[in-house]
ZAMARGU-4260 file (C-alpha; in steps of 0.2 Angstrom, whole numbers, plus 5000, padded with zeros to 4 digits):
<rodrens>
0) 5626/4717/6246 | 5614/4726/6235 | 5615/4728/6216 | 5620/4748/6220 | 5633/4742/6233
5) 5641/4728/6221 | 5641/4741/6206 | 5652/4752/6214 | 5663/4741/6226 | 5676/4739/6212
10) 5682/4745/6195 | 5667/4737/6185 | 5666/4739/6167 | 5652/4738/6158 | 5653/4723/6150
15) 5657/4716/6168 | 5639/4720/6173 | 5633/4712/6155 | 5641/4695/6158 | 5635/4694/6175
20) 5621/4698/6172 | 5618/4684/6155 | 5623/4672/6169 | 5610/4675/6183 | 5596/4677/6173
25) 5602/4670/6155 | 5581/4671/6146 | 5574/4684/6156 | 5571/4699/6141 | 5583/4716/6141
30) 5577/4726/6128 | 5559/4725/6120 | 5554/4734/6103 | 5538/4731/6096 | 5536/4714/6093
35) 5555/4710/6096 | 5565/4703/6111 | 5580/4701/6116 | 5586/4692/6131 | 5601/4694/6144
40) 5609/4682/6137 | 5607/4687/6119 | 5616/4703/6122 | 5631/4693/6127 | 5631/4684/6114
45) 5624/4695/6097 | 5636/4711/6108 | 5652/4698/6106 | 5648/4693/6088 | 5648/4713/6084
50) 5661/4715/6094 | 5671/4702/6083 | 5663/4709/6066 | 5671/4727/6072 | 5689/4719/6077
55) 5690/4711/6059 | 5686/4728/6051 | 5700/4735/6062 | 5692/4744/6079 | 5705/4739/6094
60) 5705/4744/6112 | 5707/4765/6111 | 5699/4765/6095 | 5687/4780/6092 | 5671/4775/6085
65) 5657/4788/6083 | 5641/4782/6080 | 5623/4793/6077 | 5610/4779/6077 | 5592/4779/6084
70) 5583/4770/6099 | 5583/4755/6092 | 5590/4738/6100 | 5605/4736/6086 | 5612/4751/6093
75) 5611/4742/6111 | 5621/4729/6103 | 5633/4738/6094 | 5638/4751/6112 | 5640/4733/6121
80) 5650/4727/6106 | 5662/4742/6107 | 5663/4742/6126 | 5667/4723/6124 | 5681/4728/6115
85) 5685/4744/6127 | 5684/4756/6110 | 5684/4775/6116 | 5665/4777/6109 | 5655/4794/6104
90) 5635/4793/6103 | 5630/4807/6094 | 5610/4813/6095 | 5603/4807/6079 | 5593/4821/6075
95) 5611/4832/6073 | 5617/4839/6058 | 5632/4845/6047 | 5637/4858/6062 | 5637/4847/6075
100) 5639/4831/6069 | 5655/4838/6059 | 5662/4845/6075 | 5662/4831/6085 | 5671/4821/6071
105) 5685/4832/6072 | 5686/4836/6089 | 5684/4819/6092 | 5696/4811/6080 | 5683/4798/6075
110) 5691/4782/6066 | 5674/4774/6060 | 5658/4781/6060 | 5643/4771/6063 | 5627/4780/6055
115) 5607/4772/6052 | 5608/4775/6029 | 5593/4786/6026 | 5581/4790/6043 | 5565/4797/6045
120) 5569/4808/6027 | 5588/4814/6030 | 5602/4803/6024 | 5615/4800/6035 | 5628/4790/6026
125) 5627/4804/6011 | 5629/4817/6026 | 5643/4809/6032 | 5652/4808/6017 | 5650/4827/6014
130) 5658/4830/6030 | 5674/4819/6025 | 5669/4806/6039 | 5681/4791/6038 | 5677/4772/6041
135) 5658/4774/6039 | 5648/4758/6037 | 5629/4757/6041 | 5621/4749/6056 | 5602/4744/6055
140) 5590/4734/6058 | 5592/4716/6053 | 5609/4710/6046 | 5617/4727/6046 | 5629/4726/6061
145) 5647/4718/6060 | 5648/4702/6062 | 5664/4687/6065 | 5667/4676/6076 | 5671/4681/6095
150) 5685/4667/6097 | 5696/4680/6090 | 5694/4692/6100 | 5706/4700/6116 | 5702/4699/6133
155) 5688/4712/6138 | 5695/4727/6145 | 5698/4725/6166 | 5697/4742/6171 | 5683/4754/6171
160) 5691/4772/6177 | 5699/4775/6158 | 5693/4785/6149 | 5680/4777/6136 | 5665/4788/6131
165) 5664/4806/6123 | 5647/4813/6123 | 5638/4832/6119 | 5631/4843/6125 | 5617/4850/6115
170) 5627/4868/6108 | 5613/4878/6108 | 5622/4895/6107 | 5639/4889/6104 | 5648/4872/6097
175) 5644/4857/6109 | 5657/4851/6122 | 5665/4835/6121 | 5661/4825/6139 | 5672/4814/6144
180) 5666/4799/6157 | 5673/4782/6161 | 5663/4765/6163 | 5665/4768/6182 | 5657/4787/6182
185) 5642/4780/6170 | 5637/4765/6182 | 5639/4776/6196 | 5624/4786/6189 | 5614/4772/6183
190) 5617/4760/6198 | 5612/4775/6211 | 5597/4780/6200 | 5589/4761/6200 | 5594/4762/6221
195) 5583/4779/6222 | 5566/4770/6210 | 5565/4755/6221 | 5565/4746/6206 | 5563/4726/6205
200) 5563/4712/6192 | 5546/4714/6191 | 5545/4733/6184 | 5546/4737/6165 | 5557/4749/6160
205) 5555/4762/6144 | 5567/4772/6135 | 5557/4786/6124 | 5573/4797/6124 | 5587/4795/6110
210) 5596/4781/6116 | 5612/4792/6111 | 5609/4805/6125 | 5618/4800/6140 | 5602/4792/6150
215) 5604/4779/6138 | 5619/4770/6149 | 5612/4779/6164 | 5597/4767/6161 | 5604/4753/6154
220) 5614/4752/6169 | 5596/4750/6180 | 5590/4735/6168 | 5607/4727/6171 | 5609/4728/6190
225) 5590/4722/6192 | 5586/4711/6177 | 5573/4720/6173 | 5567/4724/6153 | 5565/4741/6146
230) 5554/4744/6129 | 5562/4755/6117 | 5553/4768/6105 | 5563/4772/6089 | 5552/4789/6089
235) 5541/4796/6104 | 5525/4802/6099 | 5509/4801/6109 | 5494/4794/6107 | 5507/4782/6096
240) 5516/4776/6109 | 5504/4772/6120 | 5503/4755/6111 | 5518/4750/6116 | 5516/4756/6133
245) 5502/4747/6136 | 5504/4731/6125 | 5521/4728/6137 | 5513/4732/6153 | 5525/4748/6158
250) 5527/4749/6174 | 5538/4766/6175 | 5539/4779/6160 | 5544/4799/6160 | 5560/4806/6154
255) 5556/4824/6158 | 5543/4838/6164 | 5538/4839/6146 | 5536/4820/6145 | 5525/4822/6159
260) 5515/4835/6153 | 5513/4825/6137 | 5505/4810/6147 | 5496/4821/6155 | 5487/4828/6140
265) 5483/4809/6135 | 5474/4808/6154 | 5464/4823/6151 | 5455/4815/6137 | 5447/4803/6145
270) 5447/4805/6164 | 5445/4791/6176 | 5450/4779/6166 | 5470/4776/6166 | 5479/4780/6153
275) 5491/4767/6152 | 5484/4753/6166 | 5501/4747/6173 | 5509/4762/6175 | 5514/4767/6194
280) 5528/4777/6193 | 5534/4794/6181 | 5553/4797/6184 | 5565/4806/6176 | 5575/4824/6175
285) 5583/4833/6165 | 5575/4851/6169 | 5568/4857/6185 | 5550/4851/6188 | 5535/4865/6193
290) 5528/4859/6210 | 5511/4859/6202 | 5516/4846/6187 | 5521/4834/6201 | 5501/4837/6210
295) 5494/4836/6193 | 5503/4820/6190 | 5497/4814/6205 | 5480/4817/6206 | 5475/4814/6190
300) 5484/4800/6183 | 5484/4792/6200 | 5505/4786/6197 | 5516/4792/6209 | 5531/4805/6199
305) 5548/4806/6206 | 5560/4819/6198 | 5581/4820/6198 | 5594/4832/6191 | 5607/4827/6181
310) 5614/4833/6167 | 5628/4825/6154 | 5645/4831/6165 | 5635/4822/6178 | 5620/4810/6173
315) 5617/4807/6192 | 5617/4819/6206 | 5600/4820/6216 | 5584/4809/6215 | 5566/4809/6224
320) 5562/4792/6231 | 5544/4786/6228 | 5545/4785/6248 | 5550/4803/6250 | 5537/4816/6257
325) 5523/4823/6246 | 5531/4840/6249 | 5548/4837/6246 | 5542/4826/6229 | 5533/4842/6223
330) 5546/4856/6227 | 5565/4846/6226 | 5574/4838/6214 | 5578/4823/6225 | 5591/4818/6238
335) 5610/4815/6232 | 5613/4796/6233 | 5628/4793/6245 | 5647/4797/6239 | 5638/4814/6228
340) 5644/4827/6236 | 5636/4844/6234 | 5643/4860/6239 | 5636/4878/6236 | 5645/4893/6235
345) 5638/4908/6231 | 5621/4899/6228 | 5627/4889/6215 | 5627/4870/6216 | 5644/4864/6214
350) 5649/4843/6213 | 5661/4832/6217 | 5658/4811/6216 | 5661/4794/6206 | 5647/4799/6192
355) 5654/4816/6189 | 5665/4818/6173 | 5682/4817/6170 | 5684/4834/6161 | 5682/4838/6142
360) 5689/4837/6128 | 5696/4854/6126 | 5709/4855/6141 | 5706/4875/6144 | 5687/4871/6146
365) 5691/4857/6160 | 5701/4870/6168 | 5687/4881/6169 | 5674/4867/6176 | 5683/4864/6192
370) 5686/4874/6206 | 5704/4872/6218 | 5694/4858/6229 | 5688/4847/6213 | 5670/4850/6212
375) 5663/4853/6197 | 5656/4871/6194 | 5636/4866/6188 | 5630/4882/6182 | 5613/4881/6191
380) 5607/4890/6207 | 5600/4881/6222 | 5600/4877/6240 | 5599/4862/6251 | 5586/4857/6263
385) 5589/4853/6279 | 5583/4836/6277 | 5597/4835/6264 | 5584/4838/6249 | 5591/4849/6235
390) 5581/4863/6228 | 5586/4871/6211 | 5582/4890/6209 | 5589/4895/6191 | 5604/4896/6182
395) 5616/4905/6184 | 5615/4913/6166 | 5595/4912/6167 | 5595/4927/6183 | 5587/4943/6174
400) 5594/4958/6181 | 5582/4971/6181 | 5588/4991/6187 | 5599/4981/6196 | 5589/4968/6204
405) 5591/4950/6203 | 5576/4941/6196 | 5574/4921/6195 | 5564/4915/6179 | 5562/4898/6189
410) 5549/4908/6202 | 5539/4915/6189 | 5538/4899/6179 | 5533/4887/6195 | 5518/4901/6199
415) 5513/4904/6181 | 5512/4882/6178 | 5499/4887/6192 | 5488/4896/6180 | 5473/4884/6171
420) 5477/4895/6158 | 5496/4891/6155 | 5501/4875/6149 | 5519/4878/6149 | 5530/4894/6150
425) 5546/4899/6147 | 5552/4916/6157 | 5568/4926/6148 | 5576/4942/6152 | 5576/4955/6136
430) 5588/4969/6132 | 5581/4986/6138 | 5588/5003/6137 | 5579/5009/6152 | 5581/4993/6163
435) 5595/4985/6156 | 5584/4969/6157 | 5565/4967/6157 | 5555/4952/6159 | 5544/4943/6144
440) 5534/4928/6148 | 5531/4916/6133 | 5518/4905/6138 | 5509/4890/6128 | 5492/4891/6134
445) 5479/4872/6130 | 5467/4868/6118 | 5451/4879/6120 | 5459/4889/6133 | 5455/4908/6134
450) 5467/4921/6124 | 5481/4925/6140 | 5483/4946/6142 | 5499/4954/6151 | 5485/4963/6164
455) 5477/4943/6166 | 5496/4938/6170 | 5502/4950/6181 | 5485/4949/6191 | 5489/4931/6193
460) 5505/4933/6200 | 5502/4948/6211 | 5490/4939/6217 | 5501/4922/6221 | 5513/4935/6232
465) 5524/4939/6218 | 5537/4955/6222 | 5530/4968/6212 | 5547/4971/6204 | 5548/4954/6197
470) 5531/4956/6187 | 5532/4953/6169 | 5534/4967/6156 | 5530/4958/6141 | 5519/4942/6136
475) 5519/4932/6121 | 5508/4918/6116 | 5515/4905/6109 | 5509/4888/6097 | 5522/4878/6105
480) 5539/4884/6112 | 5555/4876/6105 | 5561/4863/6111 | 5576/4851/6108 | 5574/4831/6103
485) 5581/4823/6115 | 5574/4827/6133 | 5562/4839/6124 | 5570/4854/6135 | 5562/4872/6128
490) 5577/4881/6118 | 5578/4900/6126 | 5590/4905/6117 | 5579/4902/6102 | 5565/4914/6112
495) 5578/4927/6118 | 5583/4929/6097 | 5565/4930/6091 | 5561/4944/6105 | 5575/4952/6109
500) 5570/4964/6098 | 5552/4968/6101 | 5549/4985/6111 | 5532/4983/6122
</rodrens>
């Protein structure tokens, strides 16, 4: 039986996967951090003694614990330590504020609230005392975490289908949604993920994402299931990084398109020679990937890239295997691993399988996610292949209907990333008297590269085949688009506020 199919044969729990884990391969490292380790076998054992610490401050099974920390391995610990005790736990992005941070402690109905004191300028702990938080205690590095002694505590918890973890979405036009998934659901994405990579012992593992955002179980799942380590960075910042890349011989990096437009920028800089030497692989998600980033990748880094979809009501539901065709690597998102169903109705890609949700939060909105059959209604456009490949063509709410006509902002992007003069666009429907909708392209062009005209654009794209009626109407030029801090997504709605009301 592989790790994938031993993951998902029962009702695991996390903290099954962690003890059996701390018993095959007891000293082999889990979590790396500059020039800190932490073995298997300590995350067992550091994860119980939090978990005892927490039980004597009074955190039970059911217990809500929010906790806003950043990438660091403490906060490893202390997620074990809660899912040791089979707390109900809320990771919340450290980089939120009152509006967010202050909603899901409501809606949540936290009991504690884990948070880092003062990090990178902001102070948490004073923030969540303005908002009224209740059982607030620090967690850092060193001796900050709870501490006691783990004979006292309760059996571990022996089922992995209830309900254990809330997370966010990101609430960019409206307040985020509570997510609710099981220990089952999140080993179900990361078991399938490490099954699609090909992974092995021998890989290293990076997390340069917020280890609050729902890739961080996703993941930590992988390293448990292979025994593999993964180095953590606190803050993502190239060419900082690139130590710790290098220094812990990586093996497989990414996160998302933009992460690999970032790596791609370091590679530029001195071609021919590899940018980080033990790197093979670029995976990761969380937006659709232009075909062209995936050649670019490829042929000037000399790794091979495989991108997924997944999203936080479902943090696995396609992946590209590094054995997958060049083609279907460059224009997919990636085969759905087995027990994903997808179904599309009406072209939108709709979900039903053990790593999708189990609702939200707010009852009315759960009704809303689901259709009569139990698939989960995704929001985003797409089609299958016939080789079973999944390709996404928009969102539902990103089609711009111009005079009538729908538009896919996904079609323009993939051409204009084609572009040497593009860097990265973002295409947007405006409000227009005449059209109803008309098209902008906001484009972030590289260093040195020429000033970008509308006449220069629309000859691109008329030239790649592009439907005259689909041509952009408006251009802007951008420093750098918006983008969030977690899987560094660019932030239309941002752009759709700041031009909605230019006339051109």
């Amino acid at each position: 039986m592989n790790e994938t199919a031993y993951a998902l044969s029962a009702s695991r729990t996390l903290w099954e996967l962690v003890a059996r884990r701390a018993d095959l391969t007891p000293g082999r490292p889990v979590l790396l951090q500059d020039d800190r380790r932490l073995s298997f076998g300590e995350l067992r054992e550091k994860a119980e003694r939090v978990a005892a610490g927490l039980y004597g401050m009074g955190v039970r099974p059911g217990t809500v614990v929010a906790w806003q920390l950043p990438t660091r391995i403490e906060t490893a610990l202390l997620s074990f330590a809660l899912a040791r005790l089979g707390a109900v736990q809320t990771p919340i992005i450290p980089y939120y504020r009152e509006r967010e941070v202050g909603f899901a402690l409501r809606e949540s109905k936290a009991e504690f609230f884990a948070v880092p004191g003062t990090w990178r300028g902001h102070d948490h702990t004073a923030m969540a005392r303005r908002l009224g938080a209740r059982g607030i205690f620090e967690a850092y590095d060193g001796d900050g975490l709870p501490d006691g002694d783990p004979s006292a505590l309760p059996p571990p918890p022996a089922d992995g289908t209830s309900v254990r973890w809330i997370y966010w979405t990101s609430g960019t036009t409206s307040d985020p949604k509570g997510v609710l998934h099981t220990d089952r659901s999140l080993i179900a994405g990361g078991s399938c993920l490490a099954h699609a990579l090909r992974l092995s012992e021998e890989d290293v593992g990076s997390m340069a994402f917020p280890y609050a955002h729902i890739a961080g179980p996703d993941y930590t799942v992988m390293l448990l299931l292979y025994g593999f380590p993964a180095v953590m960075f606190e803050h993502f910042a190239l060419p900082d990084a690139l130590e710790g890349y290098r220094g812990h011989g990586v093996t497989v990096a990414g996160g998302s398109t933009a992460f690999y437009s970032m790596f791609l920028a370091e590679q530029r800089k001195q071609p021919g020679v590899r940018v980080i030497p033990t790197l093979r692989l670029l995976a990761g998600g969380g937006a659709p990937k232009p075909p062209e980033v995936y050649h670019r990748v490829v042929r000037e880094m000399g790794v091979q890239l495989t991108h997924g979809y997944g999203m936080t009501e479902v943090p696995m539901i396609t992946m590209g295997a590094p054995d997958d065709s060049a083609e279907n690597l460059a224009t997919t998102e990636g085969r759905p691993p087995e027990g994903m169903e997808i179904r599309i109705v009406d072209g939108e890609v709709r979900l039903r399988g053990e790593a999708v949700c189990q609702g939200y939060l707010d009852p009315a909105r759960t009704a809303e996610a689901f259709d009569d059959d139990g698939f989960f209604l995704t929001g985003d456009l797409g089609h299958l292949t016939g080789s079973g490949h999944l390709v996404l063509t928009g969102r539902l709410k990103d089609v711009i209907i111009r005079k009538g006509e729908n538009i896919s902002a996904k079609e323009i992007e993939d051409l204009l990333h084609g572009h040497p003069a593009v860097q990265d666009v973002a295409v947007i429907g405006l409000p227009d008297e005449e059209r109803g909708e008309r098209v902008c392209a906001v484009v972030e062009q590289p260093p040195g590269a020429p000033q970008l005209t509308l006449t220069a654009v629309t000859s691109y794209l008329r030239a790649e085949g592009l439907s005259v009626h689909k041509l952009p109407e408006q251009l802007e030029v951008v420093d750098a688009l918006p983008r969030n801090e977690t899987l560094r997504k660019v932030l239309k709605y941002k752009l759709r506020e700041r031009y909605s009301g230019t006339v051109k």
